[in-house]
VMD Tcl script that builds the backbone (N, CA, C; Angstrom):
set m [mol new atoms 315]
animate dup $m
set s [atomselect $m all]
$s set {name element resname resid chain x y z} {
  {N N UNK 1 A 0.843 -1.179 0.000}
  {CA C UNK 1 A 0.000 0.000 0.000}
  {C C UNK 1 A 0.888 1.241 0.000}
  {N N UNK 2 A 0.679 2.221 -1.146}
  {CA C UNK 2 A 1.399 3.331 -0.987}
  {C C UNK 2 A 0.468 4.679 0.240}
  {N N UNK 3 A 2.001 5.581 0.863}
  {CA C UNK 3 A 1.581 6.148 1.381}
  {C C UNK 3 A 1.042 7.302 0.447}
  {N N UNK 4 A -0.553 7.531 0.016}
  {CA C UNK 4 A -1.112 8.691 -0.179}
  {C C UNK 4 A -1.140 9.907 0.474}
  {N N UNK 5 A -0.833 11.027 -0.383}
  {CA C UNK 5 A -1.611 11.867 0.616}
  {C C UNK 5 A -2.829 12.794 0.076}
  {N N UNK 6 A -3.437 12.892 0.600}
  {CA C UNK 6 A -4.735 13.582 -0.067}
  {C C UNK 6 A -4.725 14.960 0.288}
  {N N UNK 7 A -5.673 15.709 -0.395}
  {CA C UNK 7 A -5.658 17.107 -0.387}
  {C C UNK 7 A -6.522 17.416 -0.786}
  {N N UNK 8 A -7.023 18.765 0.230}
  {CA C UNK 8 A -7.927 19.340 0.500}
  {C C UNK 8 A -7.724 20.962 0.104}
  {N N UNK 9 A -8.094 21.193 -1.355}
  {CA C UNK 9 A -7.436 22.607 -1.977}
  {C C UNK 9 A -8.053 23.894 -1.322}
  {N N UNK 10 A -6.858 24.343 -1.240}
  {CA C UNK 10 A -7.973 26.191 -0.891}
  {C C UNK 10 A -9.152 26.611 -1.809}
  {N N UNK 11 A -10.049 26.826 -1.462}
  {CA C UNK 11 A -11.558 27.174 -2.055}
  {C C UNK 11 A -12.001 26.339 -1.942}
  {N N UNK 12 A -11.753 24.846 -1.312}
  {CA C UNK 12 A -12.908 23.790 -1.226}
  {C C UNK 12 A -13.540 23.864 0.274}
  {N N UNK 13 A -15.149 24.105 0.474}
  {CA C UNK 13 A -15.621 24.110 1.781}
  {C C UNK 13 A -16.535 22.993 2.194}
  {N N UNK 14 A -15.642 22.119 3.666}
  {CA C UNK 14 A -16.617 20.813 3.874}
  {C C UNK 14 A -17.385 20.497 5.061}
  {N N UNK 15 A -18.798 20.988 5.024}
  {CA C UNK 15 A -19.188 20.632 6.104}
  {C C UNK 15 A -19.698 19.217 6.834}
  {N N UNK 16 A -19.389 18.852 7.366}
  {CA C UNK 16 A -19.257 17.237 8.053}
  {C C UNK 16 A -17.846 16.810 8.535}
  {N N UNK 17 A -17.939 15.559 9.002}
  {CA C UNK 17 A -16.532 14.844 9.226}
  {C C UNK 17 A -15.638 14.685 7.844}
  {N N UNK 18 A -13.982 14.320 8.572}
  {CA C UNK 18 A -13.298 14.052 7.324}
  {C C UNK 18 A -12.935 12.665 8.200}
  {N N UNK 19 A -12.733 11.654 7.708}
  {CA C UNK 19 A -12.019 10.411 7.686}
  {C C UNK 19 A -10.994 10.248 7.227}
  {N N UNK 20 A -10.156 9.318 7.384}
  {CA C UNK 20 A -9.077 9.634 6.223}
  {C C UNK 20 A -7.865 8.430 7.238}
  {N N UNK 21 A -6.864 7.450 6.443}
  {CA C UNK 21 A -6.186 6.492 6.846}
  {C C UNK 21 A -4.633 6.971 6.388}
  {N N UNK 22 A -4.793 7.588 5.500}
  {CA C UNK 22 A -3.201 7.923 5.161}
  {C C UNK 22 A -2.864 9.342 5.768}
  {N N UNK 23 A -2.263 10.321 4.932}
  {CA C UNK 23 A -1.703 11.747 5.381}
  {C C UNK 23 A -2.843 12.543 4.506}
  {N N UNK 24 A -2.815 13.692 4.972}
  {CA C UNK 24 A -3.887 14.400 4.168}
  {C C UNK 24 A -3.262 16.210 5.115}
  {N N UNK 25 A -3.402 17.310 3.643}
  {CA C UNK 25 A -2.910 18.211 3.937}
  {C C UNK 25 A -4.852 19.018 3.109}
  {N N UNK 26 A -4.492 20.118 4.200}
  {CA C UNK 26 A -5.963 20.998 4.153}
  {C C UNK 26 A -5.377 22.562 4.075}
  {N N UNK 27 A -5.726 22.908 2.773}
  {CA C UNK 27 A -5.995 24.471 2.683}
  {C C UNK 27 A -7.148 24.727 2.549}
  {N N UNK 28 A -8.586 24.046 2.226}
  {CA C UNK 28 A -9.348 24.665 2.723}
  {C C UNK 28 A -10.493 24.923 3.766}
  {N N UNK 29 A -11.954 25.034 4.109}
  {CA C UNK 29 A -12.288 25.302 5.205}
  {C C UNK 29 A -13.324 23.556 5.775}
  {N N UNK 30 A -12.922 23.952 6.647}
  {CA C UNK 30 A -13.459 22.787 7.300}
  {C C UNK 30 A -14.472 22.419 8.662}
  {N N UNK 31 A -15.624 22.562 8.421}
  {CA C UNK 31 A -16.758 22.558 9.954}
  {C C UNK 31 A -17.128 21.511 9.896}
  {N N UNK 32 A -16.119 20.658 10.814}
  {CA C UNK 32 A -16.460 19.483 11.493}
  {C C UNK 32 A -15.718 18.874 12.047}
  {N N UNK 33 A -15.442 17.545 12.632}
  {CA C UNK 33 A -14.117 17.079 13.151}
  {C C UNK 33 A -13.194 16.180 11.708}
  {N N UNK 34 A -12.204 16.038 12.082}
  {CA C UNK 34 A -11.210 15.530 11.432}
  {C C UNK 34 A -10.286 14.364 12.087}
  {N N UNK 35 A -10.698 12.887 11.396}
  {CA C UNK 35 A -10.238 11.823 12.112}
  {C C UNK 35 A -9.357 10.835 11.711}
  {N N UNK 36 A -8.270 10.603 11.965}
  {CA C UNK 36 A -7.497 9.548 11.710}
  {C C UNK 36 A -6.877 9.175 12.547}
  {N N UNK 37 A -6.647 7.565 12.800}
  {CA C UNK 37 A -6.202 6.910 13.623}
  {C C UNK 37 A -4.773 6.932 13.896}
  {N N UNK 38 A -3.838 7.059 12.580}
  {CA C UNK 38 A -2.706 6.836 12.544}
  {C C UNK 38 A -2.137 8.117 11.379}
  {N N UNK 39 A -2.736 8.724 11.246}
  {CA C UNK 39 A -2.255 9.610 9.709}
  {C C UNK 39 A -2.008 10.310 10.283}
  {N N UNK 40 A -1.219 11.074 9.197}
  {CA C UNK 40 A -0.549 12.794 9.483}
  {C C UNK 40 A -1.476 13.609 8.622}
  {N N UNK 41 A -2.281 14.929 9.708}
  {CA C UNK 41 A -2.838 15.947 9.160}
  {C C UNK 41 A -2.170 17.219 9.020}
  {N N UNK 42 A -1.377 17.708 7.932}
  {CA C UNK 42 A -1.247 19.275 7.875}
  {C C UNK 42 A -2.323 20.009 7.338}
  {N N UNK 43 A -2.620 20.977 8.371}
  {CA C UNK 43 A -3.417 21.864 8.346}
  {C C UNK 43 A -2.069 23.453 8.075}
  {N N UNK 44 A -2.843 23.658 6.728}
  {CA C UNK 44 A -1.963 24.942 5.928}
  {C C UNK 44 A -2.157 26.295 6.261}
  {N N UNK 45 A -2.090 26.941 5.883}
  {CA C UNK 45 A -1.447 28.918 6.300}
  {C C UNK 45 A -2.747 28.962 5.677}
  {N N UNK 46 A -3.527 28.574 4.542}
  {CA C UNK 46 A -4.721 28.942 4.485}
  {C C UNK 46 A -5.898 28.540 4.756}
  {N N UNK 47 A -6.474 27.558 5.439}
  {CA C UNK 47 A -6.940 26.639 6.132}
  {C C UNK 47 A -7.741 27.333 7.132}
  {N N UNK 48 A -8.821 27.236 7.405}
  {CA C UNK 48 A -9.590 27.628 8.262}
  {C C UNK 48 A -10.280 26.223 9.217}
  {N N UNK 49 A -10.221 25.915 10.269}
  {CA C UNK 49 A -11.041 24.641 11.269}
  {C C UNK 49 A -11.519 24.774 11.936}
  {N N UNK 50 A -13.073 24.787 12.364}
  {CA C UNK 50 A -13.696 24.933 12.646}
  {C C UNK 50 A -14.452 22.935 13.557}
  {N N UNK 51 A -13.889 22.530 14.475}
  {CA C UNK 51 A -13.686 21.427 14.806}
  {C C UNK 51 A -13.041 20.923 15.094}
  {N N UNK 52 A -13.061 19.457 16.050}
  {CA C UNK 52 A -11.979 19.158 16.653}
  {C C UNK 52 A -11.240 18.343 15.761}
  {N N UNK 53 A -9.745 17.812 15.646}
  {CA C UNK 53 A -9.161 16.955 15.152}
  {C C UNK 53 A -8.162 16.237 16.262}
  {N N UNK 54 A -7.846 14.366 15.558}
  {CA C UNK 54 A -7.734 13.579 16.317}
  {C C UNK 54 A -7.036 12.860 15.238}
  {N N UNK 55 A -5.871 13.150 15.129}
  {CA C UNK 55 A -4.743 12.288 13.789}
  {C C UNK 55 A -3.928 11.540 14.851}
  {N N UNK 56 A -2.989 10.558 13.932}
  {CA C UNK 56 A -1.554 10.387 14.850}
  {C C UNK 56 A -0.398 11.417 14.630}
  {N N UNK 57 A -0.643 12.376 13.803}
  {CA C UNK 57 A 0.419 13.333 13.774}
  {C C UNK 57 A -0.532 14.824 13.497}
  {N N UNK 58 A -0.018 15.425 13.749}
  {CA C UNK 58 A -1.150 17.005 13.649}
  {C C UNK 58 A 0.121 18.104 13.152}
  {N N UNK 59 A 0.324 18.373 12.091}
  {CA C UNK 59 A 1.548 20.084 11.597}
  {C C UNK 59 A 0.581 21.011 11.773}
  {N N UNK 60 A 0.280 22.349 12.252}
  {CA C UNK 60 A -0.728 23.221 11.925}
  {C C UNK 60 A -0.154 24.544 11.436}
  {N N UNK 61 A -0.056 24.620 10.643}
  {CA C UNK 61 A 0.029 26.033 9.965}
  {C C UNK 61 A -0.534 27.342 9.785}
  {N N UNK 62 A -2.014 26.812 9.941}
  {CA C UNK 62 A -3.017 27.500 9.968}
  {C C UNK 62 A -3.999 27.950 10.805}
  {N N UNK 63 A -5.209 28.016 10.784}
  {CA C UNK 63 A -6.394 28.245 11.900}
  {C C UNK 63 A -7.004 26.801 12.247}
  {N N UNK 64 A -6.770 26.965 13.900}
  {CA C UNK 64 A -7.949 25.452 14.132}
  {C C UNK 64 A -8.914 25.950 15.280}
  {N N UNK 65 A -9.958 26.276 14.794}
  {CA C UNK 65 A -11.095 26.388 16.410}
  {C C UNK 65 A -11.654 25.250 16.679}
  {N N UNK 66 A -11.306 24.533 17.676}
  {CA C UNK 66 A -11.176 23.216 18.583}
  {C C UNK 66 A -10.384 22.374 18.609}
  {N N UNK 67 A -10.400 21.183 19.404}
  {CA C UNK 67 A -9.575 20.605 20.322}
  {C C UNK 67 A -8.399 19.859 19.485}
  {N N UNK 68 A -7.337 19.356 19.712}
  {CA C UNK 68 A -6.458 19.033 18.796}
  {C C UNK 68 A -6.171 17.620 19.862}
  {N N UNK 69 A -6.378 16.237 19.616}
  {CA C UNK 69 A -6.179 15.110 19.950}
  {C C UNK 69 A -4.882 14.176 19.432}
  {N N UNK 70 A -3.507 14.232 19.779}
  {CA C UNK 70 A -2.795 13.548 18.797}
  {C C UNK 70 A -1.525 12.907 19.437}
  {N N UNK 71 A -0.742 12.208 18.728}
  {CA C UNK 71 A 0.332 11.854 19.464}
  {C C UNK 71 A 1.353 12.684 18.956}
  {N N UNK 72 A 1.190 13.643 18.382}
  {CA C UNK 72 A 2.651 14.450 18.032}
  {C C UNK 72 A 2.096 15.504 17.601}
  {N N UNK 73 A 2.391 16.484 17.426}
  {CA C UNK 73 A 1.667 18.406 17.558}
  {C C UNK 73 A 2.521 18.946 17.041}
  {N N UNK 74 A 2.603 19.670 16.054}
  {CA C UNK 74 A 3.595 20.823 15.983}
  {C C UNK 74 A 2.818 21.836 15.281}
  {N N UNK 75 A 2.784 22.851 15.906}
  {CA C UNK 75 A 2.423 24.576 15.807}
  {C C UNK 75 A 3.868 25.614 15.439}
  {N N UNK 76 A 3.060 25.831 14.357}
  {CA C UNK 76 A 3.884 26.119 13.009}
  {C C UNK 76 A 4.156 28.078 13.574}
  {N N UNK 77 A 4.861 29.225 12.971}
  {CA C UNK 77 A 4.941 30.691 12.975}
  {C C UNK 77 A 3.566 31.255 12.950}
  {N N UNK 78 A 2.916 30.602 12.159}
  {CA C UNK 78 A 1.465 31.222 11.794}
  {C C UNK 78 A 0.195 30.579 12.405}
  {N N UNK 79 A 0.530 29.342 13.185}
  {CA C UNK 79 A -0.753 28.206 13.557}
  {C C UNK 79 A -1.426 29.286 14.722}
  {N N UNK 80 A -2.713 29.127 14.280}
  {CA C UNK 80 A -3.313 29.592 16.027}
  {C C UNK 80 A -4.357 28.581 16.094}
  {N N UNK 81 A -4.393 28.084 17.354}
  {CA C UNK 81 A -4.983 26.796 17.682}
  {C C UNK 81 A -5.907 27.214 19.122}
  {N N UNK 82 A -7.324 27.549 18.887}
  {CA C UNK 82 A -8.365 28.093 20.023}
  {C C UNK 82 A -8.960 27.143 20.216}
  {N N UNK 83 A -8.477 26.151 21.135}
  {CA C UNK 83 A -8.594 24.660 22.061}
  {C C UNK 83 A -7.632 24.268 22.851}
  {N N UNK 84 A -7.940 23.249 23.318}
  {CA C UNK 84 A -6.937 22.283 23.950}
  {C C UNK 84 A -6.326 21.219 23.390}
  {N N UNK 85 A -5.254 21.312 23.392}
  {CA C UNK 85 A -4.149 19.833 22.964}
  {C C UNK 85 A -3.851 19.140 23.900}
  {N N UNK 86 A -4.638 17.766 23.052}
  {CA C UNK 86 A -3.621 16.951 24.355}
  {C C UNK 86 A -2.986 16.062 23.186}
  {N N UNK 87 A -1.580 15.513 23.580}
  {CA C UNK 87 A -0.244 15.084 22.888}
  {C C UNK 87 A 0.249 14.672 23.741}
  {N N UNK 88 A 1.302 13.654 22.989}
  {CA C UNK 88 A 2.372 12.972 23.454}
  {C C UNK 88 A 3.638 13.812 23.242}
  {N N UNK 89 A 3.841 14.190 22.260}
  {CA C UNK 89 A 4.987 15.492 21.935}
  {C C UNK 89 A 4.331 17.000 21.939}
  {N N UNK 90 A 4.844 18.080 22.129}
  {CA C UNK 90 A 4.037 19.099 21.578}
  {C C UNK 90 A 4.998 20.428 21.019}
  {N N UNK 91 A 5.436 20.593 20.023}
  {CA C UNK 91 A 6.350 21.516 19.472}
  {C C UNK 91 A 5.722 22.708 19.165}
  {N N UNK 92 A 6.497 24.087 19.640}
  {CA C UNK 92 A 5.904 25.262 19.029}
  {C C UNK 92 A 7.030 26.283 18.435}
  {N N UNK 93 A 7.027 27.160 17.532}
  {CA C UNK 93 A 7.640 28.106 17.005}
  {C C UNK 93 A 7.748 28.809 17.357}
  {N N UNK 94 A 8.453 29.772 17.373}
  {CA C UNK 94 A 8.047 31.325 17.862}
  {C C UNK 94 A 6.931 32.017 16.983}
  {N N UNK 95 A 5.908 32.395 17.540}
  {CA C UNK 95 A 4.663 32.984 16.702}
  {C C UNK 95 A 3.837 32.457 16.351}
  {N N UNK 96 A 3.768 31.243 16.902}
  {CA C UNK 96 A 2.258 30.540 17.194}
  {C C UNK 96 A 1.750 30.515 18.060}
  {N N UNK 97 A 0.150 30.396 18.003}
  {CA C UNK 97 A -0.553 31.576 19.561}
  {C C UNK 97 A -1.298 29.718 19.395}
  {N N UNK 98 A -1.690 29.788 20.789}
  {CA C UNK 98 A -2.336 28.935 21.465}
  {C C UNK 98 A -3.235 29.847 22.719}
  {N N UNK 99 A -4.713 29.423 22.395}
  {CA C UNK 99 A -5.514 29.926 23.502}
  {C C UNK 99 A -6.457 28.736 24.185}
  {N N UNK 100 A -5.768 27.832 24.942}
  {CA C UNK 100 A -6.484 26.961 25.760}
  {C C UNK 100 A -5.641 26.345 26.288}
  {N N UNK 101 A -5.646 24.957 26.719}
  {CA C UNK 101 A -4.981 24.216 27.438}
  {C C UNK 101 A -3.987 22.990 27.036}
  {N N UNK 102 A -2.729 22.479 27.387}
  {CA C UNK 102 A -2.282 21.558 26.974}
  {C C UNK 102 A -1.945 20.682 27.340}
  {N N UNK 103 A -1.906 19.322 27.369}
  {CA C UNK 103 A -1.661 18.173 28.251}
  {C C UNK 103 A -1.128 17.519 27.353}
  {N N UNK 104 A 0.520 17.347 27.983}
  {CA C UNK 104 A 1.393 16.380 26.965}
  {C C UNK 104 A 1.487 15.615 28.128}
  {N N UNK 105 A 2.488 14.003 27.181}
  {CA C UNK 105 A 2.548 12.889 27.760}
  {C C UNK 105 A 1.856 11.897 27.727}
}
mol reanalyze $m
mol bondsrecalc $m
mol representation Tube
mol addrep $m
């Protein structure tokens, strides 16, 4: 099985869940949660989220309003993330804003 990654182009708007088993990168807007068991989600500089997400890897680049569930986090110069993370790792940049709570480990 190759690793895919799927994509979610800027100007596409989805309201409902996303599913998804491989990697998947999102520029555009998204009202709902976002789920994968084991995948890597980058969420891009143009990306709007509106919902929680729950990957095995989370990059955020962009906007996420709600909770971020994952085993590895990284908040990018530009990510602002208005929820709580909880992670096993949790990496931040200088200039990424976080407004809620975080629980690594």
């Amino acid at each position: 099985m190759s690793n895919t990654t799927n994509v979610l182009a800027q100007g596409i708007e989805i309201i409902g869940s996303i599913t998804f088993q491989n990697d998947m990168h999102i520029d555009g807007k998204v009202e709902g949660e976002i789920l994968s068991e084991s995948g890597k989600v980058t969420i891009g500089e143009l990306a709007d989220i509106k919902g929680n997400i729950r990957a095995g890897e989370v990059h955020v680049y962009g906007r996420v309003d709600g909770n971020v569930d994952s085993t590895r986090c990284h908040l990018n110069d530009h990510a602002v993330v208005n929820g709580d993370i909880t992670t096993n790792v949790l990496s931040m940049v200088e200039g990424a804003r976080l407004s809620g709570r975080a629980e690594i480990g």
